[in-house]
RODO-2510 file (C-alpha; in nm, 4 decimals, decimal comma):
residues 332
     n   res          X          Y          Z
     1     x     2,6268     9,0560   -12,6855
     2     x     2,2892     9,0780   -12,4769
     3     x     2,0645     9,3559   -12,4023
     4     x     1,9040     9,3005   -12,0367
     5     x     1,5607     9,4580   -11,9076
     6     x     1,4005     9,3785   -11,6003
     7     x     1,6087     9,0028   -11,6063
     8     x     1,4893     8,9727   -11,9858
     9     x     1,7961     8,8810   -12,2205
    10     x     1,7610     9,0028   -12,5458
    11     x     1,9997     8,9942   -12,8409
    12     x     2,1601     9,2657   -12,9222
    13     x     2,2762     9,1952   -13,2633
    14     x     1,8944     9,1982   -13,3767
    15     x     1,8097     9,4944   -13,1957
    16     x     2,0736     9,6673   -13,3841
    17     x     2,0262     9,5844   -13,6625
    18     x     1,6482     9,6923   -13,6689
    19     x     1,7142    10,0186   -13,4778
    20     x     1,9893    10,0580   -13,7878
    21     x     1,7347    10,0152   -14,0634
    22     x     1,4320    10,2324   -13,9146
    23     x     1,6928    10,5514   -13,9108
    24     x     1,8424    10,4606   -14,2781
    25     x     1,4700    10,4385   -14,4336
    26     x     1,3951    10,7643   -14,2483
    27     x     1,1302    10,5972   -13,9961
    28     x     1,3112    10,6668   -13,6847
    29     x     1,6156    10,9072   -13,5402
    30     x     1,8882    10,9235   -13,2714
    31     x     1,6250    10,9577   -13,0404
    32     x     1,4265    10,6865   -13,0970
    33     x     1,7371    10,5281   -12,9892
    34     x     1,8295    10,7011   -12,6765
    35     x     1,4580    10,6149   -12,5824
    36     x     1,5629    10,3072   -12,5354
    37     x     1,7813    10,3573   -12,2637
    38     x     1,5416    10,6167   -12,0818
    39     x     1,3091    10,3224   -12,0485
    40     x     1,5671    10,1219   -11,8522
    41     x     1,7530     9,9013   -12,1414
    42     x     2,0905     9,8790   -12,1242
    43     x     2,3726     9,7077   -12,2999
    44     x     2,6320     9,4853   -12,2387
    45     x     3,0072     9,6261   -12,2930
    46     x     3,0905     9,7050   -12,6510
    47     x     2,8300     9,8299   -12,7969
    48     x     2,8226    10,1839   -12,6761
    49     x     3,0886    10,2078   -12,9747
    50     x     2,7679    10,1038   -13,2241
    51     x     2,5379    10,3355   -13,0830
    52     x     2,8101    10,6010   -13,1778
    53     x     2,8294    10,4639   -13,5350
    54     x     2,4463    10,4816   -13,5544
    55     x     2,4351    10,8452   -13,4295
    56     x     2,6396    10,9566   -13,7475
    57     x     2,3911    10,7986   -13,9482
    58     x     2,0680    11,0701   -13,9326
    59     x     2,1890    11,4377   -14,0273
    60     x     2,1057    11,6943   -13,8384
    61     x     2,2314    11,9968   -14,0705
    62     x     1,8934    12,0813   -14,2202
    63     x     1,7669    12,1611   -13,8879
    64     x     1,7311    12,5365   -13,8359
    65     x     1,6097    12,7489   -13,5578
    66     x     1,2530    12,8845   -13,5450
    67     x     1,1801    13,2609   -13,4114
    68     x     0,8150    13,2217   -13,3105
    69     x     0,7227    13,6026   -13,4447
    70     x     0,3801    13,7192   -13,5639
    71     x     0,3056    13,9243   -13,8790
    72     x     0,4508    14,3175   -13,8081
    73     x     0,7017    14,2020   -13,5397
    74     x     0,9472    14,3534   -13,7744
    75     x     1,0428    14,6496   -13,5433
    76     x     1,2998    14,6096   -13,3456
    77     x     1,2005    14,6487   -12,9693
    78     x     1,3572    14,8340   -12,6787
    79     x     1,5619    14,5367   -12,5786
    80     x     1,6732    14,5077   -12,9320
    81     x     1,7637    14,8681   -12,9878
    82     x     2,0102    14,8523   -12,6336
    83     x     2,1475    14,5733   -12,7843
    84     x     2,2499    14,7212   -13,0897
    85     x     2,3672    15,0598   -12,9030
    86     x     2,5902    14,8518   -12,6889
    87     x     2,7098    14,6301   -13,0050
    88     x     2,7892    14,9595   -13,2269
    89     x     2,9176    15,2573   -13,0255
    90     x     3,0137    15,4865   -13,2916
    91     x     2,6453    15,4914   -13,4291
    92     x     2,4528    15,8430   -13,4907
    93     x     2,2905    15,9206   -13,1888
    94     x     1,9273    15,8754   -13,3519
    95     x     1,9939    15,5364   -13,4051
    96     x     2,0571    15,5165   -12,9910
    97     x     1,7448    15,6946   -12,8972
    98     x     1,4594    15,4158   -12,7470
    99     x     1,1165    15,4434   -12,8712
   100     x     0,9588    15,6024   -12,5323
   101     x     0,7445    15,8977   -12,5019
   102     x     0,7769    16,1883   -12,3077
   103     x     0,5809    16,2883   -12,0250
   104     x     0,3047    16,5065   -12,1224
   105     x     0,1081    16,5443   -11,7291
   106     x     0,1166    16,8908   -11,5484
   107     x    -0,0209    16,9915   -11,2229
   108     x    -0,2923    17,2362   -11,2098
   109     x    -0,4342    17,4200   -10,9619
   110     x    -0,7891    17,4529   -11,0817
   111     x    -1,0624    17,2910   -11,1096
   112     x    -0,9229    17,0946   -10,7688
   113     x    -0,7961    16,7397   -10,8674
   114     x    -1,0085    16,6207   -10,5952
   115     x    -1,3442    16,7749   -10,7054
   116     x    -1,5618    16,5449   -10,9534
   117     x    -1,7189    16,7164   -11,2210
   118     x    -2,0571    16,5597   -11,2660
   119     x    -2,0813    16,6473   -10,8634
   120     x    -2,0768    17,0279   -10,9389
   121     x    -2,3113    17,0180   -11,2580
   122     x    -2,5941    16,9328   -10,9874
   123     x    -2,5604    17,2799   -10,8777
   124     x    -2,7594    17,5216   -11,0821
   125     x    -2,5651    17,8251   -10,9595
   126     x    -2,2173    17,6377   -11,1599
   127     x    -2,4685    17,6298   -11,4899
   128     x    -2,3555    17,8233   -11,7735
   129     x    -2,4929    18,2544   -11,7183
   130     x    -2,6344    18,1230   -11,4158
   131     x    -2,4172    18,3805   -11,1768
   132     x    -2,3536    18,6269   -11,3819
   133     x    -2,7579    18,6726   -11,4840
   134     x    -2,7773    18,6844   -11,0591
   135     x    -2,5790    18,9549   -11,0278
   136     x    -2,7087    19,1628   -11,3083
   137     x    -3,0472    19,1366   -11,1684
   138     x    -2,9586    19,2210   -10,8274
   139     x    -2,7152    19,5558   -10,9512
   140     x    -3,0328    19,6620   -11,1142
   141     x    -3,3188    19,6097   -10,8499
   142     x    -3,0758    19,7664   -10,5610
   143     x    -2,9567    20,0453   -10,7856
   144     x    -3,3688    20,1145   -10,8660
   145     x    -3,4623    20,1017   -10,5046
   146     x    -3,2321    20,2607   -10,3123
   147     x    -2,9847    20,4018   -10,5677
   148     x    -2,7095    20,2539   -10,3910
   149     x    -2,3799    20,1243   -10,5446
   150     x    -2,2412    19,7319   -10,5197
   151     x    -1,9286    19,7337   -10,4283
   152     x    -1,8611    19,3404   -10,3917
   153     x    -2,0302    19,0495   -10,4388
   154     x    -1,9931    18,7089   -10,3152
   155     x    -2,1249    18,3584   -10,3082
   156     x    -2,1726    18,2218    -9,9232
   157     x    -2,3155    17,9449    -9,6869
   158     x    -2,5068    18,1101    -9,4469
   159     x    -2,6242    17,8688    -9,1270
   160     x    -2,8822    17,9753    -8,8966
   161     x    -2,9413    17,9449    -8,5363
   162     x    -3,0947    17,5730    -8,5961
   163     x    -2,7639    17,4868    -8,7899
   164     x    -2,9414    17,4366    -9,1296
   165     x    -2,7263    17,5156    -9,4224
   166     x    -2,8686    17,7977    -9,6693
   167     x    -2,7130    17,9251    -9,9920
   168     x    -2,7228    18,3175    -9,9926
   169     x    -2,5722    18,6161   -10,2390
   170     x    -2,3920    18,8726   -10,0567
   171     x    -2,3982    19,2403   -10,1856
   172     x    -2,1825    19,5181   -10,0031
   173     x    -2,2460    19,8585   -10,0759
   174     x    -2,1202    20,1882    -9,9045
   175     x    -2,4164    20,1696    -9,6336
   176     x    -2,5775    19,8376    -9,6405
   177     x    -2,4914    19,4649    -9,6260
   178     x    -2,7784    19,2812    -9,8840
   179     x    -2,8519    18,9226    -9,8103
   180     x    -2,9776    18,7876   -10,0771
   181     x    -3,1777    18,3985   -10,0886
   182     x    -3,1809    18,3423   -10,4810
   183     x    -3,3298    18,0862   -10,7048
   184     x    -3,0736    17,9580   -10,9795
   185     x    -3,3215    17,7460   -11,0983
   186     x    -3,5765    18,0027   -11,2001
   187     x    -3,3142    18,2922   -11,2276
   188     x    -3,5028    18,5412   -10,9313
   189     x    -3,4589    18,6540   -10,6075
   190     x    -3,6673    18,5374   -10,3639
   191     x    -3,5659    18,7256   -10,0300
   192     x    -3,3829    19,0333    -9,9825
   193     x    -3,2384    19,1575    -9,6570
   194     x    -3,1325    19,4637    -9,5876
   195     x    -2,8760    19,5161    -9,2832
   196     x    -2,7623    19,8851    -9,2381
   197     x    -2,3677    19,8799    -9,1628
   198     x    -2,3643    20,1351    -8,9484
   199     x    -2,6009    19,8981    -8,6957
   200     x    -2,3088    19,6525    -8,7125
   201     x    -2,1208    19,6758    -8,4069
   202     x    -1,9590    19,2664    -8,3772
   203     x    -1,7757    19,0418    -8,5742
   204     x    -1,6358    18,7046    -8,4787
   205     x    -1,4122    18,5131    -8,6661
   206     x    -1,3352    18,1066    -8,5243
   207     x    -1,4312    17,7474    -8,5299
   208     x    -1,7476    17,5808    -8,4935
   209     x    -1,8608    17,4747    -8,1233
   210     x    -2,1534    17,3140    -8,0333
   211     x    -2,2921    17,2178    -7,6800
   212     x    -2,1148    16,9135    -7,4997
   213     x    -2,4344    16,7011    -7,5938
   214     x    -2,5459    16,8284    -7,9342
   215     x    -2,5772    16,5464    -8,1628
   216     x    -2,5347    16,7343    -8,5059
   217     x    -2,1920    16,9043    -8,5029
   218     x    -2,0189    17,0315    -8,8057
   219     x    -1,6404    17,1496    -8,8583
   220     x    -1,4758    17,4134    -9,0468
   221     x    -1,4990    17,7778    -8,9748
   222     x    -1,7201    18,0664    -9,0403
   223     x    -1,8277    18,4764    -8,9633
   224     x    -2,0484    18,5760    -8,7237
   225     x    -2,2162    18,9326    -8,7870
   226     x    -2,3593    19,1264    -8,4864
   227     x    -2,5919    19,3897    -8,5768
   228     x    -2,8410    19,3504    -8,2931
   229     x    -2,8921    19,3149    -7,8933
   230     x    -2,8557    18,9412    -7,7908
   231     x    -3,0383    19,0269    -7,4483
   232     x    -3,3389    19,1673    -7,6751
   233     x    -3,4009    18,8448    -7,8380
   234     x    -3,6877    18,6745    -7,7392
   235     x    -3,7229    18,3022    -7,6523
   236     x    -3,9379    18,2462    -7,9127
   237     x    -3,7388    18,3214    -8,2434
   238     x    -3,4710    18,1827    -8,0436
   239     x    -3,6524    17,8368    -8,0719
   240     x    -3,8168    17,8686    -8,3617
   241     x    -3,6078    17,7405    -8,6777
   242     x    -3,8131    17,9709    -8,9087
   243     x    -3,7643    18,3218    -8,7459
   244     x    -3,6113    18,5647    -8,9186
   245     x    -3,5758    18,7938    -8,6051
   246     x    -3,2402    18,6399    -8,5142
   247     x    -3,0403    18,9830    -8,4783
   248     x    -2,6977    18,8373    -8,6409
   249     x    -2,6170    18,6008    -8,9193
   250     x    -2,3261    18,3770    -8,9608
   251     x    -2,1712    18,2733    -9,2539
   252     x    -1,8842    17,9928    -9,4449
   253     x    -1,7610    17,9142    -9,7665
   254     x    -1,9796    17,7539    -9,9612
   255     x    -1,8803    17,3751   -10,1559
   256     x    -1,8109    17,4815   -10,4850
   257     x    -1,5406    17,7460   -10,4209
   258     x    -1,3122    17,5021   -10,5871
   259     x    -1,4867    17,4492   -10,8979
   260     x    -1,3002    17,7341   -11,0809
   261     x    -1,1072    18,0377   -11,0214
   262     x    -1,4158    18,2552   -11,0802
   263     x    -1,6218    18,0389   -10,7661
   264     x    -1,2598    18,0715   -10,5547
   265     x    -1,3058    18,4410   -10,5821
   266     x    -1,6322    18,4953   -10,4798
   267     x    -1,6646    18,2269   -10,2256
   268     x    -1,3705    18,2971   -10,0141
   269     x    -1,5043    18,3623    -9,6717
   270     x    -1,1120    18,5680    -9,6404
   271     x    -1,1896    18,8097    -9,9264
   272     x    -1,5230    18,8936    -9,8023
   273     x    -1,4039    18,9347    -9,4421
   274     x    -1,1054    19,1806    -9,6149
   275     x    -1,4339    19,3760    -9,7912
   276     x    -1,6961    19,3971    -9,4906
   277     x    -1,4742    19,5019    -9,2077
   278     x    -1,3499    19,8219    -9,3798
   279     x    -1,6881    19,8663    -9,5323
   280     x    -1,8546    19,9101    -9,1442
   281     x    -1,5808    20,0994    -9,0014
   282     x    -1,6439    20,3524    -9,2869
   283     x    -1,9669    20,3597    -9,2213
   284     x    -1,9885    20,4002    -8,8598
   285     x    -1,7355    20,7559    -8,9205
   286     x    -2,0180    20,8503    -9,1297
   287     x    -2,3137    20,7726    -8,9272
   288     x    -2,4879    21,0563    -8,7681
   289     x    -2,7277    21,0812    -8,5145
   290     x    -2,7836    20,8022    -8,2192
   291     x    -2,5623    20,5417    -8,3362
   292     x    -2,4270    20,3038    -8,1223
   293     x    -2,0999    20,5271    -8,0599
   294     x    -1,9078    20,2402    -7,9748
   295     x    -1,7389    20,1416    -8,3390
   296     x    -1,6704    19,8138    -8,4711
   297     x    -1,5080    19,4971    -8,2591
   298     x    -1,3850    19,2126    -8,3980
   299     x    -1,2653    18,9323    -8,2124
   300     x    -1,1180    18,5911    -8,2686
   301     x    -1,3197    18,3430    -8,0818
   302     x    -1,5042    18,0326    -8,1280
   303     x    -1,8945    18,0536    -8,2600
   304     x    -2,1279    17,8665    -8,0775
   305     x    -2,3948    17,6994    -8,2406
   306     x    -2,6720    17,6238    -7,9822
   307     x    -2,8509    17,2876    -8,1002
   308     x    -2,8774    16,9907    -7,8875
   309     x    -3,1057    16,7165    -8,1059
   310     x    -3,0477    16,8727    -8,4600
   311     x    -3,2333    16,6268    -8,6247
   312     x    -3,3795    16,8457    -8,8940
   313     x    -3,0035    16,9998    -8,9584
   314     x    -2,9088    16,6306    -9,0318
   315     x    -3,1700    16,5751    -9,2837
   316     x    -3,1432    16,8891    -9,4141
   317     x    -2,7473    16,9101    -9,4414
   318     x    -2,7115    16,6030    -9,5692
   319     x    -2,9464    16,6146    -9,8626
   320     x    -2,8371    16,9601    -9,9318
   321     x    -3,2105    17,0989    -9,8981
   322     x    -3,0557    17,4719    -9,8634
   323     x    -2,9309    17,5128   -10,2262
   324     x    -3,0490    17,4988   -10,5603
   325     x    -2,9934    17,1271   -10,6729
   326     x    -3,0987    16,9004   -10,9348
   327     x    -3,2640    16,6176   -10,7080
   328     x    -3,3888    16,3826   -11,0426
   329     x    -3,6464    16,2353   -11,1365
   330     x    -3,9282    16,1075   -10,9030
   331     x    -4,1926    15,8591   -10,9893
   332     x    -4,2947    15,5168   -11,0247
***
């Protein structure tokens, strides 16, 4: 018998015979022989029934499988654990429990989800005793000049006739409306305005509107408070972004009313709304003398904010120039 390769006869009897004594002295194995034939040998008839002799030659019982698992793996995972719940039914139920933990997230309503935290810490009036030292100071100074009782106290935006954004204190006693601009960074009050109720004769509640070609335009909605003649105002604290002759004053919630439940109270333009309108209507049944006789109106209507180039609203708005903020560090 002949092995051929590539029209090379060779004998077979010798390559037997060496492939035989390689596997009996432990040099080479079954597949040293089937190597053979994936490199294109192949042998005459009759000897396929040697190769099959040969094969019976190495043992293959020692050979063991291998699990390839690192030091610890001794737990049995979740795969292994269905396994054995599926393989033994009648188990305790412990044994079929799978090594997952429960859910431990709840839904909260406060602070909002969508607020970030070290956004609020720039304002000083969410510091620690910064609120509550305002409104002690204020209770004392109103209650030592005009011996008048707060009755409410809240937290607002106010925007003035130039659409700049200011952050005011709100005090509502049983005859005046306080306006108050306070500085949470040195704890004191800086401006106080007083605004009898009983002069209060307008208040509008709506959206934002600004002039078809205004280019600073904000959304949202606010309170407009009437407490003087429009007709009477002159042209020049009309125009003028400092005046404080403007004979009404408008109002919105300010940006942290989310930051806790205590800021949602006293920033909700709603509850202050709720507090001022009853507070005037009281006031004008109690008003003697030449009042205005005509009561209290309050409409539902858009406010109109009357700024065309609004350039020094944009700066201002946008670097939030009208509250007390922690701008950094400057220098070089």
């Amino acid at each position: 018998m002949f092995i051929y390769k590539v029209g090379i006869k060779i004998p077979a009897s010798s390559l037997l015979s060496s492939l035989s004594s390689g596997i009996k002295d432990g040099k080479m194995d079954l597949l040293a022989a089937l190597l053979c034939l994936s490199e294109g040998l192949y042998f005459s008839p009759g000897v396929n029934d040697q190769i099959e002799e040969m094969s019976t030659i190495g043992s293959f019982e020692g050979f063991q499988p291998v699990s390839l698992k690192q030091e610890g793996d001794d737990q049995p995972s979740e795969t292994d654990q269905l396994s054995m719940e599926e393989g033994d039914p009648g188990k305790d139920s412990e044994t079929r429990q799978i090594s997952r933990q429960p859910s431990v997230t709840e839904s909260t309503l406060y602070p909002n989800p969508y607020h970030k935290p070290f956004a609020s810490r720039k304002y000083f009036v969410t510091r620690p005793g910064a609120i509550e030292t305002a409104m002690e100071d204020l209770k004392g100074h109103i209650a030592k000049t005009s011996g008048e009782t707060i009755q409410g106290f809240w937290l607002l935006t106010e925007i003035d006739h130039w659409n700049n954004e200011k952050e005011r204190i709100l005090l509502v006693t049983d005859k005046t409306l306080w306006i108050c601009k306070y500085d949470f960074i040195m704890l004191s009050c800086v401006q106080l305005q007083r605004i009898p109720l009983s002069s209060v004769y307008r208040i509008c509640l709506g959206k934002f509107v600004f002039p078809g070609i205004s280019l600073d335009k904000r959304q949202g909605e606010g309170l407009r408070i009437y407490w003087g003649s429009l007709e009477q105002q002159s042209l020049f604290s009309r125009w003028n972004p400092w005046s404080t002759e403007v004979p009404y004053a408008t109002f919105t919630e300010h940006p942290m009313k989310y930051t806790s439940e205590k800021f949602l109270e006293i920033c909700k333009l709603s509850g202050f709304t709720s507090k001022i309108v009853p507070a005037i209507q009281n006031a004008h049944k109690n008003s003697h003398g030449s009042g205005r006789g005509k009561g209290l109106i309050v409409l539902t209507e858009p406010i109109l904010i009357e700024t065309y180039t609004g350039l020094m609203s944009f700066i201002g708005n946008r670097n939030k120039l009208g509250y007390s903020l922690a701008r950094g560090s400057i220098g070089f």
